[in-house]
C-alpha positions in Angstrom: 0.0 0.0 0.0 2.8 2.4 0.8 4.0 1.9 -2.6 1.1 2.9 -4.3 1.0 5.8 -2.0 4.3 6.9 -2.9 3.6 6.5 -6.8 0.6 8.6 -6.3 2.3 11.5 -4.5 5.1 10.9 -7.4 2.6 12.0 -10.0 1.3 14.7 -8.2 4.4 16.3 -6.9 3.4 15.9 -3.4 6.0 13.4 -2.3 7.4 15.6 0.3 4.8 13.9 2.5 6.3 11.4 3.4 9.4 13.2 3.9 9.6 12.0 7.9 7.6 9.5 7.6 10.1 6.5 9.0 10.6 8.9 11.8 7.3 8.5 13.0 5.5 6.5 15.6 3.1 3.7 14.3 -0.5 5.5 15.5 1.1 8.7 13.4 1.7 6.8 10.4 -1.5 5.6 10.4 -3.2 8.8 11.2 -0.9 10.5 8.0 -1.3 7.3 5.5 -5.4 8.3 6.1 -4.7 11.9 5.7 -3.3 11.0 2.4 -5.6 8.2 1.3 -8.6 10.7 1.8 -7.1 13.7 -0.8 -8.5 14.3 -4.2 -5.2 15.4 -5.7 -6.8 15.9 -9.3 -9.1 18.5 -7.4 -6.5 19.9 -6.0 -4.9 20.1 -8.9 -7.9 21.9 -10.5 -8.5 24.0 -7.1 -4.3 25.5 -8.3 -5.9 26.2 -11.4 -8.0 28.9 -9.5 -5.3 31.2 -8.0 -5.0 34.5 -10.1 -7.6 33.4 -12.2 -10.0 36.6 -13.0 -13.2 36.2 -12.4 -15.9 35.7 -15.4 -17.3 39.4 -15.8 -20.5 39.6 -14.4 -24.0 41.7 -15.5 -25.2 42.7 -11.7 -28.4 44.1 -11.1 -30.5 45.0 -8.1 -33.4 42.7 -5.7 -36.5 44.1 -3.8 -37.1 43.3 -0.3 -40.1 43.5 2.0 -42.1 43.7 5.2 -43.0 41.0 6.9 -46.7 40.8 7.7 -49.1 39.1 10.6 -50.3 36.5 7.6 -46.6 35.8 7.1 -46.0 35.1 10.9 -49.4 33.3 11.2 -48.4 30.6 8.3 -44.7 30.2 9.1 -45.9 29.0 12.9 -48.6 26.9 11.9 -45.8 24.6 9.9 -43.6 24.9 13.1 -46.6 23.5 15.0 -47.2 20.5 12.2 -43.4 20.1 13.0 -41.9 20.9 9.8 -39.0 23.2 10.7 -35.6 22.6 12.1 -32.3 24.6 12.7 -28.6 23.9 11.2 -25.8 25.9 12.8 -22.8 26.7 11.1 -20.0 26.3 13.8 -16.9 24.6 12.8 -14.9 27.7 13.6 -12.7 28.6 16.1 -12.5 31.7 18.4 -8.6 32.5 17.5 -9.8 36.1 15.8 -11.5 36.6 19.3 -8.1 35.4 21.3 -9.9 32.7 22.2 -8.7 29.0 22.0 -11.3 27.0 21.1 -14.8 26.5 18.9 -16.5 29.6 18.3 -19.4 28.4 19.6 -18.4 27.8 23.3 -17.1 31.5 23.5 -18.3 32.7 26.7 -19.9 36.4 26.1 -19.3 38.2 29.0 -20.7 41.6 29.6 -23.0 40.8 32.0 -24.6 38.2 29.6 -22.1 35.4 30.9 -23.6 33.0 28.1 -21.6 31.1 25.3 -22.6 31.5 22.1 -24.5 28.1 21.8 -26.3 28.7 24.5 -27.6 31.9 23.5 -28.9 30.6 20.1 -30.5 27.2 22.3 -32.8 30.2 24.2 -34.1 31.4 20.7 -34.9 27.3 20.2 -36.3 27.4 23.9 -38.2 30.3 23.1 -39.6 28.8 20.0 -40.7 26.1 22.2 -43.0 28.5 24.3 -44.3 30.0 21.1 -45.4 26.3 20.0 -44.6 23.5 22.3 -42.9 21.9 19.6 -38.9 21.1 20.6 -37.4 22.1 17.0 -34.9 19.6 15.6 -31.3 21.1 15.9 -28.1 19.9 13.4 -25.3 21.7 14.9 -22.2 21.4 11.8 -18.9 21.5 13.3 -15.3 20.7 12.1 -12.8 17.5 12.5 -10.6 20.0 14.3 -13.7 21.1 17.0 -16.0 18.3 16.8 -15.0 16.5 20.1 -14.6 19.6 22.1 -17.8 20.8 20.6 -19.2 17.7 22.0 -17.8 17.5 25.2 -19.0 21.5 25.8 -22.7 20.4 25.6 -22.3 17.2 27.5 -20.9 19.0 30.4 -23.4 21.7 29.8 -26.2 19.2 30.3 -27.0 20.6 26.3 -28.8 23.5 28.2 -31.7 21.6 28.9 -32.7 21.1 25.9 -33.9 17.9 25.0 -30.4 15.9 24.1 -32.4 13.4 21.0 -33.2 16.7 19.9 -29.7 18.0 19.3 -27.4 16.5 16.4 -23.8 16.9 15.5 -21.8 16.9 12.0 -18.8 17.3 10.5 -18.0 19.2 7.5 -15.6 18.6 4.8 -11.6 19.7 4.8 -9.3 20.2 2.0 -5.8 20.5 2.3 -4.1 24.1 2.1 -1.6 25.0 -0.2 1.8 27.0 -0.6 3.1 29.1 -2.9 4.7 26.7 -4.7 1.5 24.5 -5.2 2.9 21.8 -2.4 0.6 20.7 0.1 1.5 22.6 3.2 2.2 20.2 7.1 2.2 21.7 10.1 4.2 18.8 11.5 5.9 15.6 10.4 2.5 13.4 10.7 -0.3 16.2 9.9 -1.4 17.6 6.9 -3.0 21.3 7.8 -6.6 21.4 6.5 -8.8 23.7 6.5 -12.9 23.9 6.1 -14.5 24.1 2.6 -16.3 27.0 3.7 -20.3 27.4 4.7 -21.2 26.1 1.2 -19.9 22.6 3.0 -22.9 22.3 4.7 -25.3 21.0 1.9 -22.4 18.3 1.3 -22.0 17.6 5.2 -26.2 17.5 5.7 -26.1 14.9 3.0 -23.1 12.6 4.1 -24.2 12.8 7.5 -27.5 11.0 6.8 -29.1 14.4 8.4 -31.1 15.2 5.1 -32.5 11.7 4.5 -33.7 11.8 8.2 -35.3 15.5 8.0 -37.1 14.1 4.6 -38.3 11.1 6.7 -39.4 13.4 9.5 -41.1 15.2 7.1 -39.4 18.7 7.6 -40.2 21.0 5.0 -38.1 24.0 5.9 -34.8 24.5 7.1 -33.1 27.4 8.5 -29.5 27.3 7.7 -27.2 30.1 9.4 -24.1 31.1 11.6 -23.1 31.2 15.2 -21.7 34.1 15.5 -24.7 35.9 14.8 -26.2 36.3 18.3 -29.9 37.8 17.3 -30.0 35.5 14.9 -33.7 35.4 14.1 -34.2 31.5 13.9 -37.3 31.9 16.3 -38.8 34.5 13.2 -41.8 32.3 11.9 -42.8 35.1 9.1 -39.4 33.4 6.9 -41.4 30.6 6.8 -44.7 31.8 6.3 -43.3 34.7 3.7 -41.9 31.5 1.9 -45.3 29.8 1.6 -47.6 32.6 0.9 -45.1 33.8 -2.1 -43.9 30.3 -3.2 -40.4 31.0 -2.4 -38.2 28.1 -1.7 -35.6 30.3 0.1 -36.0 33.3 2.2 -33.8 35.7 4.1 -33.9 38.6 6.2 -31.5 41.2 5.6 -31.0 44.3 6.9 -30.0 47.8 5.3 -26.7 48.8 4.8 -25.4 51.3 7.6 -23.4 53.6 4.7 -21.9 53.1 0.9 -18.9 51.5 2.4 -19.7 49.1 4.4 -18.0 46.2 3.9 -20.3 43.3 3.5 -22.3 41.2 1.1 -25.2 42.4 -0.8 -28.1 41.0 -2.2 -28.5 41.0 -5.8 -28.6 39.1 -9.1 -25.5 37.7 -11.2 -26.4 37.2 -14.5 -30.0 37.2 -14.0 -30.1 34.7 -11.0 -30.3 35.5 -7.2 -27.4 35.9 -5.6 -24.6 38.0 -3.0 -22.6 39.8 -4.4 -19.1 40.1 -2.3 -17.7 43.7 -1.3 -14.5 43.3 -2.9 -16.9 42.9 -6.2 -18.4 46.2 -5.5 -16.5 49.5 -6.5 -17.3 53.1 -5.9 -20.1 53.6 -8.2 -22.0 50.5 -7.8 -21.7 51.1 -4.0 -23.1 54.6 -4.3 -26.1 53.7 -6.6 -29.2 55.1 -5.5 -33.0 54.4 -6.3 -35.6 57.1 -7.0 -36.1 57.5 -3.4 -33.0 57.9 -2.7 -32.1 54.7 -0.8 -29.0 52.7 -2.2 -29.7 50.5 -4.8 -27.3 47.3 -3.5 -28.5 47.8 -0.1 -29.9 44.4 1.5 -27.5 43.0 3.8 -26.8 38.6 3.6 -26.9 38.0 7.1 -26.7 34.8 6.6 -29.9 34.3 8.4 -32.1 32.2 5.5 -34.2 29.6 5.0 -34.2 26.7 2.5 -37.1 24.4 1.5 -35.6 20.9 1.9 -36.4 20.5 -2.2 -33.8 23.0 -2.5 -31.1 21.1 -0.1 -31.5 17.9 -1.9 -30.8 19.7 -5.4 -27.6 21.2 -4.5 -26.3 17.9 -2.6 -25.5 16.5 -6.3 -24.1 19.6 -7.0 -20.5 21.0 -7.3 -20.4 24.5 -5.3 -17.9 26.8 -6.6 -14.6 26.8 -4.5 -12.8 30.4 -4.0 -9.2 30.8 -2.8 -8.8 32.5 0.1 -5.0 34.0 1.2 -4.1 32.6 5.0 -1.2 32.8 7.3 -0.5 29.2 8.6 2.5 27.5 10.7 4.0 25.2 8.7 7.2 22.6 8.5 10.0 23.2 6.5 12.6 20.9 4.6 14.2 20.0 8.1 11.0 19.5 9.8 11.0 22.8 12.0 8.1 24.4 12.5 7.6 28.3 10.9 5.5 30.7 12.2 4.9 33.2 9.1 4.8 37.0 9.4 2.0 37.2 6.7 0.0 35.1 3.9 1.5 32.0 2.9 -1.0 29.3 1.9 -4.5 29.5 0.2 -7.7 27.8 1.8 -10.5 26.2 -0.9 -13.9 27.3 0.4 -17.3 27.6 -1.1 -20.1 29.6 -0.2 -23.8 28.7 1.0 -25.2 32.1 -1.1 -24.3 30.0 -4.5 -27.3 27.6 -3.8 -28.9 30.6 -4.7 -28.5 30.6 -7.8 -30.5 27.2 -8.2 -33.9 28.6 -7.6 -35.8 31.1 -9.8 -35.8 33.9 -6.9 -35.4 34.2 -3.2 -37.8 36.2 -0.8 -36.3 39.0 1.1 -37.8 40.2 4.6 -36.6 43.2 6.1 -35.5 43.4 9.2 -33.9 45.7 12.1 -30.0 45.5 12.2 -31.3 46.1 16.6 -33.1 43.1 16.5 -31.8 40.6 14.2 -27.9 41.4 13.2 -25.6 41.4 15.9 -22.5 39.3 14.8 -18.9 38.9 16.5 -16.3 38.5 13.5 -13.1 40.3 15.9 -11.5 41.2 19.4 -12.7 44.7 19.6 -14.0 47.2 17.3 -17.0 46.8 14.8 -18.3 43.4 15.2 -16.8 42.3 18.4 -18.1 41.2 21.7 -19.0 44.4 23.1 -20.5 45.7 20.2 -22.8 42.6 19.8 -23.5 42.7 24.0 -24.9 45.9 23.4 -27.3 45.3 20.9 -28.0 42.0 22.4 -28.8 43.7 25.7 -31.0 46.9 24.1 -33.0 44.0 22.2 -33.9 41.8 25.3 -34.4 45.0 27.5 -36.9 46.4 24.8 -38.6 42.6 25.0 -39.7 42.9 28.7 
């Protein structure tokens, strides 16, 4: 077998992976010899292909987005109460932009909230359950890299009293990162450094897992599919569900309005005539500052990644290929003699896709305002825009305005 391995890192120019390999102790071969056996190198191959590459110029044009109604409401909690909706967190990050070490998700927001972040999205599910009396289904994605810890946390946690049968765990997909020079990069002698394909990994992950058969068998109909970072996230918003079925959407999402021209985030809009985000680093001066007749900006509608996906749509994209972006990373890595480097800057690219490009697979998708106060309140860094205080603020105003 080790041949075969050997000739296969031979053709692909990879064979400095075994470079230490008779160093090692019998459990690390093993662990690297799976590593290995579990690369697609002619992907990778084709993933190299992407770096530099221009993107395919794109005709970009505006999407409408409205108010949420008491009909809308009305419908979306009747289907919660047939039991047709469930929740899928993104969280197979890490808290290291937070200077925290460990999953995202078990960041503990202080503030006088003293709540990690999985526990504050399991109230919006507990308070879901006082709206309906139904115990909503929850699929919580995670990484190979937090998976166990992610685990543990809500084991010791007593999973926040929510029903535990109720509460699922999965693992997204890795590929390996690569250097400069288009080798596969190790951040020691028996590990390859992976990283995450990105939130566009979770249709693949719901799919391997065995998660989407079981929501079709449970009969879910919708699925809300969204970040947890986010701590407003508005999973406990029936009108997505209800805005869907009154308009025959198969996907809806709330967004909120752009604070000023430039803002960096993603916008709604359409690529080529189908639904889509369009990415900041797309946008450039004029298209930022485009304004309607009323004066409002014309690529205003925030993704908050806060959407919701008929399961029709979920098992469409699941035989489908998502397209993977390079992304520019600073990673430790070994050199020739095996000594770990600690970079100054950029030195590896990460493959990721994107959960807005399953937009593109339906005809249009429903946009439902919402209030940045009441539904956006995301922690991306340490301090600054986006951080922990920020978001305790907002999350504080909202709840104190509730009661």
């Amino acid at each position: 077998m080790l041949d075969s391995i050997k000739i296969k890192l031979h053709e692909h120019g990879q064979e400095h992976l075994l470079n230490f390999y008779e160093e090692l102790s019998e459990n690390e071969k093993k662990h690297l010899i799976n590593q290995i056996e579990s690369i697609d190198f002619d992907l990778i191959k084709n993933l190299m292909g992407l770096i530099g590459k221009k993107k395919d110029a794109y005709e970009f044009s505006s999407m409408s987005s409205y108010l949420s109604v008491d009909e809308d409401y009305k419908l979306g909690l009747n289907s919660i109460l047939k039991g047709e909706y469930a929740l899928v967190t993104m969280a197979g990050g890490q808290g290291t932009r937070l200077g925290f070490d460990g999953p995202k998700g078990t960041y503990i927001l202080k503030n006088g909230i003293n709540k990690s972040l999985f526990e504050i999205q399991c109230d919006k599910l507990k308070n879901l359950y006082k709206m309906s009396n139904v115990y909503i289904p929850w699929y919580i994605m995670t990484s190979l890299v937090n998976n166990d810890e992610t685990v543990d946390f809500f084991e010791k946690n007593n999973y926040f009293d929510y029903p535990k049968d109720k509460i699922q765990f999965f693992t997204q997909d890795e590929l390996p990162m690569i250097d400069l020079r288009g080798k596969i990069v190790m951040d020691s002698k028996s590990n390859i450094k992976m990283g995450a394909n990105g939130s566009g990994g979770v249709f693949s992950g719901l799919t391997k897992s065995g998660i989407l058969n079981e929501m079709k068998k449970n009969k879910i109909k919708w699925v809300f599919i969204g970040g947890i970072d986010n701590i407003l996230l508005p999973v406990d918003n029936p009108d997505l569900i209800g805005f869907a079925i009154k308009n025959n959407y198969l996907v809806t999402s709330k967004i909120v309005p752009k604070v000023n021209p430039d803002e960096k985030v993603g916008v709604f809009g359409y690529r080529n005539n189908r639904p889509s985000v369009i990415e900041y680093i797309e946008m450039d001066d004029e298209k930022n500052n485009l304004r309607d007749e009323s004066g409002q900006l014309l690529y205003r509608d925030i993704h908050t990644i806060s959407n919701v996906f008929n399961i029709s749509v979920l098992e469409n994209i699941a035989d489908k290929e998502l397209e993977y972006v390079p992304a520019f990373k600073k990673t430790e890595y070994i050199n020739e003699e095996g000594n770990l480097i600690i970079p100054d800057s950029e030195n590896a690219y990460k493959f990721e896709t994107f959960i807005f490009e399953a937009f593109s697979y339906v005809n249009e998708v429903g946009l439902i305002q919402g209030k940045r106060e009441e539904i956006f309140a995301p922690i991306k860094n340490a301090k600054g825009v986006d951080s922990p205080e920020t978001a305790s603020k907002l999350y504080k105003d909202f709840y104190k305005n509730k009661n």
